[in-house]
N, C-alpha and C positions, 0 to 999 in steps of 0.2 A: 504493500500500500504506500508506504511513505518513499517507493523507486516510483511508482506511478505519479504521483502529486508532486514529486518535483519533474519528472517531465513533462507533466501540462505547464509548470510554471515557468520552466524553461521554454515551451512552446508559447505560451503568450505575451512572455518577453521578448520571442525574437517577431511574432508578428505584432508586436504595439512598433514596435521598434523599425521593422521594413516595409509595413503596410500603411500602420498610420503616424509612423515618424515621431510619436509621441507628442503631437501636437494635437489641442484642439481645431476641430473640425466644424465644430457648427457654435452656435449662440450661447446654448445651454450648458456646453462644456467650459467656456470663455468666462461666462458668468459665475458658473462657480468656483473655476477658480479666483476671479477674480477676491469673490465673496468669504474664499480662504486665505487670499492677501490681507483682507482691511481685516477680517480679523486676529493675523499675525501682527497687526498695528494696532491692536487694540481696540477695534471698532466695527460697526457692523452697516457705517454709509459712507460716503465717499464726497466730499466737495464737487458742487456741480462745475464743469470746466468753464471759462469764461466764452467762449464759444460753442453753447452744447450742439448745436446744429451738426458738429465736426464730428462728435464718436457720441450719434444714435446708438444708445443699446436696446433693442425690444427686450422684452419680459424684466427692465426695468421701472423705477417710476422716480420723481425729483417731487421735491417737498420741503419749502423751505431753505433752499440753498441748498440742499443735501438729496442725493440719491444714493438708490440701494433697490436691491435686486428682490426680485417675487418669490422665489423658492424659500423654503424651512433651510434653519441655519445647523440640520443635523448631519446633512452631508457635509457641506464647509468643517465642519467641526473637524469632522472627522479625516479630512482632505488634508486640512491647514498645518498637521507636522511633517508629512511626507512635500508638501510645497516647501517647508523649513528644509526640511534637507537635503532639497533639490530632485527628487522623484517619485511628482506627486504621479507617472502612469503608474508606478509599482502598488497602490491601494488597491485598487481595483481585482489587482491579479494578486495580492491575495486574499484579497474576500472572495473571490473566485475560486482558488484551491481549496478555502476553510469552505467553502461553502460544500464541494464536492466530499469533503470529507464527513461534515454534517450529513450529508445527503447518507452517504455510505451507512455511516452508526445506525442512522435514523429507519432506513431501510432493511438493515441487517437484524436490526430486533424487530420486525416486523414479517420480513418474510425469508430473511437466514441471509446467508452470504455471497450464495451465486446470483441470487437475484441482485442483492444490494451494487454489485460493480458490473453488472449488466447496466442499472442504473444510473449509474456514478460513470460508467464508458461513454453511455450514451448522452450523457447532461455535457461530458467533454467536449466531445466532439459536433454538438450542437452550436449552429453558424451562429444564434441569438446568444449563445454564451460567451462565445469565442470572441464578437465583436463588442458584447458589453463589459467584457472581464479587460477589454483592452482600452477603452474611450474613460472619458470623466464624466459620467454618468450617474445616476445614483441609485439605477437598479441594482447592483452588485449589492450593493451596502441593504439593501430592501431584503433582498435574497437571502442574505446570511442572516439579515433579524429572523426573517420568517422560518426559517432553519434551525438556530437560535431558541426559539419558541417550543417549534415542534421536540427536538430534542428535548429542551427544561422539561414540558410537560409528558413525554414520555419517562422519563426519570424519574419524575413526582408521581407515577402512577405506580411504579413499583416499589419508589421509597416513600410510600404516601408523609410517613414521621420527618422528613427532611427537610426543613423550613426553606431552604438554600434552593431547590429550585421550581418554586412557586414565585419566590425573589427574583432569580433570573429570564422566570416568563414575564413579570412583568416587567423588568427593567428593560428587556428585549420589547416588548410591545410600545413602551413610553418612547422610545428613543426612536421608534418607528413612526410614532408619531410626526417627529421632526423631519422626520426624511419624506416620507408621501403618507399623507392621511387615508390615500385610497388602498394603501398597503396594510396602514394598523388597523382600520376597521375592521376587516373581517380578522386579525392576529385579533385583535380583543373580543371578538367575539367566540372564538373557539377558546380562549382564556376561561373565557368567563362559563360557557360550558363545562368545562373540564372541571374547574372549580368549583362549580356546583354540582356536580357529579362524583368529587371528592367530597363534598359536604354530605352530600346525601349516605356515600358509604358510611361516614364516617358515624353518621346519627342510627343508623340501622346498625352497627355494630355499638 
């Protein structure tokens, strides 16, 4: 397992790196890095330029002499130490591998272990994985919450006594929050299932 996960990550390093040069490509890559700068400065808006006409950014807005970007500040967040030390495409790739790895546990208690890297092969070599595991994007980081989740609460179901990952489902759902709401709503709702179905055991015993 751990020969396979470093040759995905060796393989999305070298295709960030000779396909998309490691540079952002579109709007939404641009911006959040940008929105991992201002906050390596301490801040979360930017001084409008004295010529804003010059660098239009969509899915920004200006307010008051200050602008700043439309997205949740949990990808930034998360972005802004790998932009500190110069290589923010490596996030990505590895919430990508963690994420496969996740995937594998997640799978392997559930239906054993050929299945689980039938499913762990096939999420690799998937073009949507392959091309979000490499961009600055903030599916990756979604992916691994929701992964994240799914793991905690299978944990929790077998160590129902465990306070530690009832904790982790939720701090994995909150932080999802900041990343795409349209991600942690349904993470909080299978949360909160599970937890009520841990309650329920828990009253019947």
């Amino acid at each position: 397992l751990p020969v396979f996960l470093v040759l995905v990550a060796s393989g999305l390093g070298i295709w960030a790196h000779s396909v998309n040069a490691v540079m952002p490509g579109i709007i939404d890559e641009a911006l959040y890095i940008w929105q991992a700068e201002r906050l390596l400065d301490g801040h979360v808006t930017d001084s409008v330029p004295e010529h804003r006409e010059s660098v239009g950014m969509p899915f920004s807005s200006s307010r008051n002499g200050r602008r700043f970007a439309h997205y949740p500040l949990g990808f930034p967040l998360a972005l802004a130490p790998w932009v500190l030390a110069g290589y923010p495409w490596a996030l990505n790739i590895v919430l990508g591998v963690g994420s496969l790895l996740l995937l594998f546990r997640f799978v392997r208690r559930i239906d054993g272990a050929p299945v689980a890297w039938i499913a762990m092969f096939l999420a690799a070599l998937s073009p949507f994985f392959i091309a979000q595991s490499t961009i600055f994007l903030s599916h990756p980081l979604a992916l691994f919450l929701t992964l994240v989740l799914l793991e905690a609460l299978a944990r929790w179901r077998d160590e129902p006594s465990r306070a530690l990952w009832p904790l982790v489902a939720g701090l994995a759902t909150g932080y999802a929050f900041n990343v795409s709401p349209f991600v942690a709503a349904p993470m909080a709702a299978v949360a909160a299932e599970r937890w009520l179905t841990n309650r329920e055991r828990s009253v019947q015993r």
